[in-house]
C-alpha positions in Angstrom: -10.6 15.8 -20.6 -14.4 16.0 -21.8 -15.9 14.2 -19.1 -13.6 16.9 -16.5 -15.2 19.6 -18.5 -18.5 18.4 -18.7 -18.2 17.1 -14.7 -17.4 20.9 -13.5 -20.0 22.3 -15.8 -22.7 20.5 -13.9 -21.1 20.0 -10.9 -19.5 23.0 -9.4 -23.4 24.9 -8.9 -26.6 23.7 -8.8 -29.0 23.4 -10.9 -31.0 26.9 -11.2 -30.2 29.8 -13.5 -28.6 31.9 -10.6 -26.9 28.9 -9.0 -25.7 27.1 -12.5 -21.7 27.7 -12.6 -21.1 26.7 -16.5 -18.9 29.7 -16.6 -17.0 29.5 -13.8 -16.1 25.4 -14.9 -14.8 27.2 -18.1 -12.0 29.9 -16.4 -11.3 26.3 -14.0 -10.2 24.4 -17.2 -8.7 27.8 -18.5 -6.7 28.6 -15.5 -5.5 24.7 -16.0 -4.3 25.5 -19.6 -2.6 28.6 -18.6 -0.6 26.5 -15.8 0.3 23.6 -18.3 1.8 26.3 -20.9 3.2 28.7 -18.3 4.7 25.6 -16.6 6.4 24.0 -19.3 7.6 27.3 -21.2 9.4 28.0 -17.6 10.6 24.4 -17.3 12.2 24.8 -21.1 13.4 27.6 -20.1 15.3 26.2 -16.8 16.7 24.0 -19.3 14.4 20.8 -18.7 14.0 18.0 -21.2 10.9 16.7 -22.8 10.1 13.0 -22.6 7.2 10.7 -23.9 5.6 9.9 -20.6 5.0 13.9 -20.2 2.0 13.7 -21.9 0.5 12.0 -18.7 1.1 15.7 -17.2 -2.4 17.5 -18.1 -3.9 14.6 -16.8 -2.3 15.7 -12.9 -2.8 18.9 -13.9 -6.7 18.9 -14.9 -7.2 16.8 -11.3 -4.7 18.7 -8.7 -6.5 22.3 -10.6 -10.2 21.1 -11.0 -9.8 20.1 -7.3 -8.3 23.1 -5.8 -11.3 25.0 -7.9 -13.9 23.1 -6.3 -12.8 23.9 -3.0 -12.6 27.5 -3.4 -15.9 27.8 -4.8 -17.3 25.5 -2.0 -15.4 27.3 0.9 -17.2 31.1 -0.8 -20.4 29.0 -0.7 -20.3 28.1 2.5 -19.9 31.6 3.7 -23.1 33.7 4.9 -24.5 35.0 1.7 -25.8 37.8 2.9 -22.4 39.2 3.8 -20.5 41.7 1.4 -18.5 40.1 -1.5 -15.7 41.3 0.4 -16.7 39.8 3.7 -17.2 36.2 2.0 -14.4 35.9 -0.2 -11.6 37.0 3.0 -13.8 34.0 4.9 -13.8 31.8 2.0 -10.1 32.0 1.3 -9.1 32.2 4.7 -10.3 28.0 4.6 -9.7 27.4 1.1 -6.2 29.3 0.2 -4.9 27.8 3.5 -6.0 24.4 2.4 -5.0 24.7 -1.0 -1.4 26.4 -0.1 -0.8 23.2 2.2 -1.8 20.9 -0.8 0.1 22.7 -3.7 4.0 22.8 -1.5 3.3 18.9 -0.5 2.4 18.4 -3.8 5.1 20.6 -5.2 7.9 19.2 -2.5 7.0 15.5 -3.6 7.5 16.2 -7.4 10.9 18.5 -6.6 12.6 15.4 -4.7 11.6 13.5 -7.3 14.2 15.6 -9.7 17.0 13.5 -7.5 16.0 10.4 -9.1 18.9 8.7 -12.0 16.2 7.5 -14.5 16.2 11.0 -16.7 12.7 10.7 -17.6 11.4 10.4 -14.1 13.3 13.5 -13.2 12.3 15.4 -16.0 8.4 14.5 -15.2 8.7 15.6 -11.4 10.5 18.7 -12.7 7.7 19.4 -14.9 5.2 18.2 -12.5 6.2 20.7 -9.6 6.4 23.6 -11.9 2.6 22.7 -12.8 1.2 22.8 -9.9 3.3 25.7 -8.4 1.9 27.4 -11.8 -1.7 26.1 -10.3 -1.4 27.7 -7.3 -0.7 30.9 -8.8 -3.4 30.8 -11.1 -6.3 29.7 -8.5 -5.6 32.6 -6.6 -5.3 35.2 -9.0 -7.8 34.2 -11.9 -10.2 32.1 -10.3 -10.8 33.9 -7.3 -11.2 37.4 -9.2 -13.9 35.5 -11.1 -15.4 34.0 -8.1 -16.1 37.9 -7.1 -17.5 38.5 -10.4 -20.0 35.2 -10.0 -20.8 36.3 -6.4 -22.0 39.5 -7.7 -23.8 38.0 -10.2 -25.5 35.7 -7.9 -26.4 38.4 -5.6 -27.5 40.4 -8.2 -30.1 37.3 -9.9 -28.7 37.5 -13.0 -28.4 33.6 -14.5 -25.2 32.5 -15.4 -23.3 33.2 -18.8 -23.7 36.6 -18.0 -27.0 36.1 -18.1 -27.8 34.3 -20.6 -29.0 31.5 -18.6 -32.6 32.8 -18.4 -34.8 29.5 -17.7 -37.1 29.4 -14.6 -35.9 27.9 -11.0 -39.1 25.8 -11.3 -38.7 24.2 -14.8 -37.9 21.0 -15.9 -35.2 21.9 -17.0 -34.0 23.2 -13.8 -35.6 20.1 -12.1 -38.3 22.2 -10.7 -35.8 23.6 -8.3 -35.6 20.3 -6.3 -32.5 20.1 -6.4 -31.6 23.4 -4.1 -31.2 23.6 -0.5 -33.5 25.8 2.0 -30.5 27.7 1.9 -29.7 28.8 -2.0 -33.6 29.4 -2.0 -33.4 31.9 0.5 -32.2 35.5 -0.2 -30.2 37.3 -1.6 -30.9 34.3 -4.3 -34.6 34.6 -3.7 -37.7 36.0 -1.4 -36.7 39.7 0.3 -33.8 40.7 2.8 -36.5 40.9 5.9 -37.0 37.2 5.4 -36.2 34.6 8.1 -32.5 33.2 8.0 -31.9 29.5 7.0 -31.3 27.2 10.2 -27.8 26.5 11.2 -28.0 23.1 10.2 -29.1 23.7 6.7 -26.9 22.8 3.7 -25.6 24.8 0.5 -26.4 21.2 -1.6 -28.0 18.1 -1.2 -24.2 16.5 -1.5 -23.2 17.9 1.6 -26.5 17.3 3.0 -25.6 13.7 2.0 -21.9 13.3 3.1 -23.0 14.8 6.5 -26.4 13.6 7.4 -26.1 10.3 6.4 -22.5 8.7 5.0 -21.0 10.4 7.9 -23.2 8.7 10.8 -23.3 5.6 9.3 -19.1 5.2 8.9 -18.9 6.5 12.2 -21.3 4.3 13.9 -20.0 0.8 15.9 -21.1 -1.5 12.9 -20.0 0.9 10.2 -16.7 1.3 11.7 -16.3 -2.8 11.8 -17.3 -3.1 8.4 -14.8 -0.6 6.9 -11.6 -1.9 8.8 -12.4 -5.9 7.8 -12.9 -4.3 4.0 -9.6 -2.7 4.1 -7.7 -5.1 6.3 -8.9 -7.8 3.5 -7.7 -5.7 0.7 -4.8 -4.5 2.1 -4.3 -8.4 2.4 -4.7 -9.2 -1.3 -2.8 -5.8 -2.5 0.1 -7.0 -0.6 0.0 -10.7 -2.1 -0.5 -8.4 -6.0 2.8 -6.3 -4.7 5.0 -9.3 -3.8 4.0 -11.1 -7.4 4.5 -7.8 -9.2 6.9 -7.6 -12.4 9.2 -5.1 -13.2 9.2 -5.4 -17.2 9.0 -2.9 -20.5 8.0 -3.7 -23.7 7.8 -1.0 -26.8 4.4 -3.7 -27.9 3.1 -2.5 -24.4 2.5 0.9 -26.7 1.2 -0.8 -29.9 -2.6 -1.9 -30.6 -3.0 -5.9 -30.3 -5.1 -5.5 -33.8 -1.6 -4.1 -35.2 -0.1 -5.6 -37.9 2.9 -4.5 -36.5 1.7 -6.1 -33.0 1.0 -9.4 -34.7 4.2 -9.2 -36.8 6.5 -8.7 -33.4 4.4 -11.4 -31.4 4.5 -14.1 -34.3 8.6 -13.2 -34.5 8.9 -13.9 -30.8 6.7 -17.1 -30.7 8.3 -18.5 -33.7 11.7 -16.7 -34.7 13.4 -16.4 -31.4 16.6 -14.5 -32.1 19.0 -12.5 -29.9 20.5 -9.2 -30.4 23.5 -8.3 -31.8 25.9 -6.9 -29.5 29.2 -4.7 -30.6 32.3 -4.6 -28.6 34.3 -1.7 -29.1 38.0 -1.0 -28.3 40.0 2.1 -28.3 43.2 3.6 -27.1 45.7 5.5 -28.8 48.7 4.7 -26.7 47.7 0.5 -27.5 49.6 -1.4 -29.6 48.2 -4.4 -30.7 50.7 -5.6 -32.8 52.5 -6.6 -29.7 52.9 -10.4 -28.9 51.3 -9.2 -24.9 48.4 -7.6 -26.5 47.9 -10.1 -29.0 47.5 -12.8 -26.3 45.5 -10.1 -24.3 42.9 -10.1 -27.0 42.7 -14.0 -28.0 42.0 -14.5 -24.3 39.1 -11.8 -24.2 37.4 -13.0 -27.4 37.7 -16.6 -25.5 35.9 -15.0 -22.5 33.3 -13.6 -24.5 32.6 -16.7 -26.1 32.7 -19.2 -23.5 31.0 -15.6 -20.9 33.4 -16.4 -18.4 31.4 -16.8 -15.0 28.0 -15.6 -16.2 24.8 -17.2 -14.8 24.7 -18.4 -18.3 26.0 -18.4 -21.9 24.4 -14.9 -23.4 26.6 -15.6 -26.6 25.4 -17.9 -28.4 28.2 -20.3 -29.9 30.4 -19.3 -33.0 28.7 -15.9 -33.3 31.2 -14.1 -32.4 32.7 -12.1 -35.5 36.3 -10.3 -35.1 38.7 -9.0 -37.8 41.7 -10.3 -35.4 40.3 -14.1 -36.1 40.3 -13.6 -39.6 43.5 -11.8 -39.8 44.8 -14.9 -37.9 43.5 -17.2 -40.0 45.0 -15.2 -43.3 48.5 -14.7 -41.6 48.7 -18.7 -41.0 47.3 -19.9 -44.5 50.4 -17.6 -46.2 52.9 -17.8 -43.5 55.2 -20.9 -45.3 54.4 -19.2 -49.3 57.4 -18.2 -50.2 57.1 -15.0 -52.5 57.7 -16.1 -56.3 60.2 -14.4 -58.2 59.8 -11.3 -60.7 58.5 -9.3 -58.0 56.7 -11.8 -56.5 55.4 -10.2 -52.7 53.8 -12.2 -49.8 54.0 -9.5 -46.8 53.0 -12.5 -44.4 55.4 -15.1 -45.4 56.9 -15.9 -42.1 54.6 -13.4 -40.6 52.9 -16.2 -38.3 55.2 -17.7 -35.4 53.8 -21.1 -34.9 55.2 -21.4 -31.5 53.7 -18.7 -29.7 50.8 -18.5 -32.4 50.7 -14.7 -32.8 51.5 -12.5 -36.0 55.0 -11.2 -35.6 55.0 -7.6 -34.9 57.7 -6.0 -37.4 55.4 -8.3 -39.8 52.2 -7.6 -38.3 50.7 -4.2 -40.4 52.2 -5.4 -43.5 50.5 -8.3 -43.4 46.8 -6.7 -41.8 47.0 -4.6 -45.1 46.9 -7.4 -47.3 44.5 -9.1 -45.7 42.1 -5.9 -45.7 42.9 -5.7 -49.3 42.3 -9.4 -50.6 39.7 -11.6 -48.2 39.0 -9.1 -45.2 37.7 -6.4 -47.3 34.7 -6.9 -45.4 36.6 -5.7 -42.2 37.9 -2.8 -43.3 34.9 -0.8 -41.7 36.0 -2.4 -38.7 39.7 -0.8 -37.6 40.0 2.5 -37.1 43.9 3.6 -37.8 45.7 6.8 -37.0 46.5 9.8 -39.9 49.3 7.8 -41.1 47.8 4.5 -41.3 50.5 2.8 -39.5 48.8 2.2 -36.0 45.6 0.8 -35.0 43.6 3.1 -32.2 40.1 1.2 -32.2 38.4 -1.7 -33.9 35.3 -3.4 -32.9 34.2 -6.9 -33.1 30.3 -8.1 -32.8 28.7 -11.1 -31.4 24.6 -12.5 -31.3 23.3 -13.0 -27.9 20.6 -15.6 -26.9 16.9 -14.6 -26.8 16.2 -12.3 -24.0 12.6 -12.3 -22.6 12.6 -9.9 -19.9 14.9 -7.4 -20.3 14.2 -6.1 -16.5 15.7 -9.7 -15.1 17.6 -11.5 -17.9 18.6 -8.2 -19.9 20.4 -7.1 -16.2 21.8 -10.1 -15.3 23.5 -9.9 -19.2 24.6 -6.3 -18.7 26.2 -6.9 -15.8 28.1 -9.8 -16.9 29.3 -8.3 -20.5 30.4 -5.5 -18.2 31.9 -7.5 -15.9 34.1 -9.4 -18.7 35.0 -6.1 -21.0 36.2 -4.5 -17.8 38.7 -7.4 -16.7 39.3 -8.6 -19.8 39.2 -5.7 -22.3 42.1 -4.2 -23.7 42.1 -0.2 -23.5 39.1 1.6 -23.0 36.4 -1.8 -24.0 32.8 -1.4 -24.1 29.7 -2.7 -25.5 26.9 -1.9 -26.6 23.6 -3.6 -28.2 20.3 -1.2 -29.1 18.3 -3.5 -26.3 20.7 -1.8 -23.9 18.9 1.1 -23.6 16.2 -0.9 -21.6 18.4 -2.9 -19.9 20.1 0.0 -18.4 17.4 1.5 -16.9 16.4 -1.5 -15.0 20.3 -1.8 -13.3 18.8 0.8 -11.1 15.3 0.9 -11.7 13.8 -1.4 -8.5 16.0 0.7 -6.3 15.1 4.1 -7.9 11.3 3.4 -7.7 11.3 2.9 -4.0 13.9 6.1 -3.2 11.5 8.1 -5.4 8.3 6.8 -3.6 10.2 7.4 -0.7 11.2 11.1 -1.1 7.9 11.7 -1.8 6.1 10.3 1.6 9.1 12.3 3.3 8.1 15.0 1.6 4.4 15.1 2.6 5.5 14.2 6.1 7.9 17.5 6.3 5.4 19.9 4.8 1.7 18.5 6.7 3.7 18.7 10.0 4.7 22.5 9.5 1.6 24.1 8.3 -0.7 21.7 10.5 1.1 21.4 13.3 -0.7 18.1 13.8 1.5 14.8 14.3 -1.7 12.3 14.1 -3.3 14.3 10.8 -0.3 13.9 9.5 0.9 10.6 10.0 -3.0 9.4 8.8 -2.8 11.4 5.4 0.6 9.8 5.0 -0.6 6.6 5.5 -3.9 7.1 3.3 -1.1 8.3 0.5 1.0 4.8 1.3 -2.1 2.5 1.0 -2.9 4.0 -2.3 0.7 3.3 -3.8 0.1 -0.4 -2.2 -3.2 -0.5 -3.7 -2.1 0.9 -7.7 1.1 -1.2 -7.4 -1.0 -4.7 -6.6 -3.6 -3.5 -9.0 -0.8 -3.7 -11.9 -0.5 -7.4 -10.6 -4.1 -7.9 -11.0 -4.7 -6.2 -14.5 -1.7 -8.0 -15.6 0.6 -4.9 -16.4 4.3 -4.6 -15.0 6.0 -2.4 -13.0 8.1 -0.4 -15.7 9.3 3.1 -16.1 5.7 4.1 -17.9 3.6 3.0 -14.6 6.3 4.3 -12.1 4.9 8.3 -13.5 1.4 7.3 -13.0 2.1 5.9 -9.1 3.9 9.2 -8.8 0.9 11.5 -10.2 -1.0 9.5 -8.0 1.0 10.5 -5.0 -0.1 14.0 -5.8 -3.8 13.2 -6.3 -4.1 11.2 -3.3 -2.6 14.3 -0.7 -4.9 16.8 -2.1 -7.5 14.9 -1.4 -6.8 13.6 2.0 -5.0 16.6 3.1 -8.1 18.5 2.3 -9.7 16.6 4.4 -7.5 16.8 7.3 -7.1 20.5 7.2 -10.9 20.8 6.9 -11.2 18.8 10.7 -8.7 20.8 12.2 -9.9 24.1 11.5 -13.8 23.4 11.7 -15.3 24.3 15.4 -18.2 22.1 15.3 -21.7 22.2 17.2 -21.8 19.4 20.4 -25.1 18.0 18.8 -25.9 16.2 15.4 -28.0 17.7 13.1 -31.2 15.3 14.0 -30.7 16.6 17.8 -28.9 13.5 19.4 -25.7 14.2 21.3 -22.3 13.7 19.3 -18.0 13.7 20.9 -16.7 16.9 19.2 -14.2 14.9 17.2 -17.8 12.9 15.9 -18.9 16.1 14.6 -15.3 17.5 13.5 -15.6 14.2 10.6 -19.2 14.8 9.9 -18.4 18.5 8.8 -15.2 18.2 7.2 -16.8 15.6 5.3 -19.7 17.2 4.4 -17.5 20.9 3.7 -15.0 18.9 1.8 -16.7 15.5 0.7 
């Protein structure tokens, strides 16, 4: 946020008293702050909900708002300055609000389809996300541009800038002796008289755009340049594929923690040396069940024996005799005391004869009677286990637990367990039977995660595609800004690959904020060459095609 600050503070003017735009870079990073607030009071509002990976937010914001900024104050600079204030700002606005409205609805569009997405966090980002820069937009034109008339008044007027307080001289040091202004911000109304001759057509309002124009522009444009740039990017194209096709898709909460942790090095030792899986609970519930019946009693021995031998899985996620039920204990109890006869003198034994050794379940006119003594005497430990009706006669839910193996990646192996704990609790489970572990959590965003990302990614490019072609009318801009804004998601998703970072549901919001940096920039630029009617020769005299000179000055005007 410092380096944005201090960028637009030297960046936005030049460096002279009257030129300097210090203030101007402060009511930017102002109208920012007002869009961030405004936008997520209204999202709270709406009812949206706040996740961790929001805080990325005023980092799209800062770049989409400082960007929009820039091009309004360029577009007013590029204006005749010795028109009214009135006269420059409709011309400067007429380029810049058209190019900035086309940015913020692509922009805005891209984040809104986003909302569709079934990973809550994602959705709740692009909610927030869309609201920002909508509040963006609003705050450009209104805040920004009535300071813009302000600072062209003041300009015109020679007063430095901080309302004047910036009172050095055009030709000191400090302002680099004035070398770094243009023919053109030397001239008047800036300095000399009104009767003085009028800057060349070909002159510049800064040595940037003298820069991009002049000579980045001829160069890229020439035979050789253009050679050079399509082997660059044909080769890296070439290796960002390869980094997309290796990527990852992974989460880790140490991916969050400092490597000089103690907590880091605590987790990382555990997991080098003390391997251990998760426990996972298996919960069953349903009124209308009764499990004292000889059906359901069978029904349950023979999902516990699924569980623990994970019936079809790719492999064994339970690890052996970890599975921990009050029905196997209870089983165990009701055989042990099923031949003690009760003694005499009010001698009791609730389970004597309770077990049926033939078909090896507890009897059911026995089967409560005997439960209760064994919750009383050895399964006291299992009494936090049943749940039983007001009257204590009826089991309606219990849950048993179980230890699954180590799971390293919870976006392959934690899926593939998901889906076949699923698989068995919903063929095999009595009632309504679930399950649940706290590793879930991550393993349940990645059942859909791959196939969210690219929908997501996907709404977005069909987004920029639907609102370039309306407002430029323009199939070929178009389809080139959408595939500039495709090359950069290739490019950031290899470059995860390369840095050694996975493809998770923390780097999916940063690919998607990138969506939005990448069409302001390039749509910018496209909207720049379709409304600039450029001279047929270059600058230095020598003939140039029209669409030669359409780059150079959209370059230059927008570069």
């Amino acid at each position: 946020m410092n380096l944005v600050a201090v960028y637009c503070v030297f960046f936005m003017g030049s460096c002279s008293p009257i030129h300097f735009r210090s203030a101007a870079a402060g009511i930017t990073l102002l109208c920012v702050g007002l869009s961030y607030a405004s936008s997520f009071g209204l999202a709270q509002y709406l009812g949206g909900k706040m996740a961790g990976i929001h805080g990325v937010l005023p980092f799209l914001l800062i770049g989409i708002g400082v960007d929009d900024m820039f091009v309004i104050s360029s577009a007013i600079d590029q204006t005749n300055p010795r028109h009214s204030t009135v006269e420059r700002m409709r011309k400067g606005m007429m380029h810049a609000g058209s190019s900035i409205t086309i940015t913020t609805f692509t922009n805005a569009m891209a984040f809104f389809f986003g909302c569709t997405s079934s990973l809550d966090a994602l959705a709740s980002f692009c909610f927030f996300s869309g609201l920002g820069v909508l509040m963006l937009y609003f705050t450009s034109i209104t805040i920004f541009t009535a300071f813009m008339v302000w600072d062209i008044k003041r300009q015109v007027n020679k007063k430095g800038d901080c309302c004047g307080g910036c009172f050095c001289k055009e030709d000191s040091i400090l302002c680099c002796k004035g070398s770094c202004l243009t023919p053109r911000q030397k001239a008047y109304p800036f300095q000399g008289n009104q009767d003085d001759e009028l800057p060349t057509e070909g002159e510049y309002i800064n040595g940037t755009q003298k820069f991009l124009h002049q000579k980045l522009s001829k160069a890229t444009t020439s035979t050789w340049g253009t050679i050079i740039i399509l082997l660059i990017w044909i080769l890296y194209l070439g290796v960002s594929i390869y980094g997309c096709m290796n990527l990852e898709i992974d989460f880790k909460t140490t991916y969050f923690i400092s490597e000089t942790s103690a907590i880091r090095t605590y987790v990382d030792k555990s997991d080098e040396y003390f391997k251990a899986g998760d426990i996972i609970s298996f919960y069953v519930e349903n009124n209308e069940l009764e499990i004292s019946s000889e059906e359901n009693q069978n029904k349950l021995v023979d999902f516990m024996d699924k569980l623990e031998s994970c019936d079809r899985c790719s492999q064994n996620w339970i690890k052996e005799k970890s599975l921990s039920s009050w029905f196997s204990g209870f089983q165990a109890f009701a055989k042990s005391l099923n031949k003690v006869r009760p003694k005499r003198n009010n001698g009791m034994n609730p389970c004597y004869k309770a077990w049926d050794d033939k078909k090896e379940v507890v009897v059911a006119d026995k089967f409560y009677k005997c439960l209760n003594t064994y919750l009383d005497t050895q399964g006291q430990q299992d009494k936090s286990k049943i749940k039983f009706n007001e009257e204590e006669t009826k089991i309606t839910a219990f849950k048993m637990e179980a230890r699954s193996v180590y799971v390293k990646s919870a976006a392959k192996e934690g899926v593939q367990l998901l889906s076949d704990i699923n698989r068995i609790t919903n063929t095999y489970g009595l009632g309504e039977t679930y399950s649940f572990s706290q590793r879930y959590l991550d393993y349940e965003t990645y059942v859909v995660f791959e196939q969210e990302a690219i929908l997501n990614v996907a709404l977005a490019l069909g987004a920029v595609f639907f609102i370039l072609i309306i407002f430029t009318a323009n199939l070929t801009v178009t389809l080139l800004v959408l595939l500039q804004v495709a090359l950069v998601d290739v490019f950031l998703f290899s470059l995860l690959y390369f840095w050694g970072v996975t493809l998770n549901s923390v780097t999916i919001v940063n690919i998607t904020v990138a969506i939005g940096l990448s069409v302001d920039y390039s749509a910018h630029i496209g909207h720049a060459f379709l409304t600039i009617d450029p001279p047929t020769t270059h600058i230095d005299g020598s003939p140039t095609s029209k669409r030669e000179q359409r780059i150079f000055k959209a370059r230059g005007a927008i570069g």
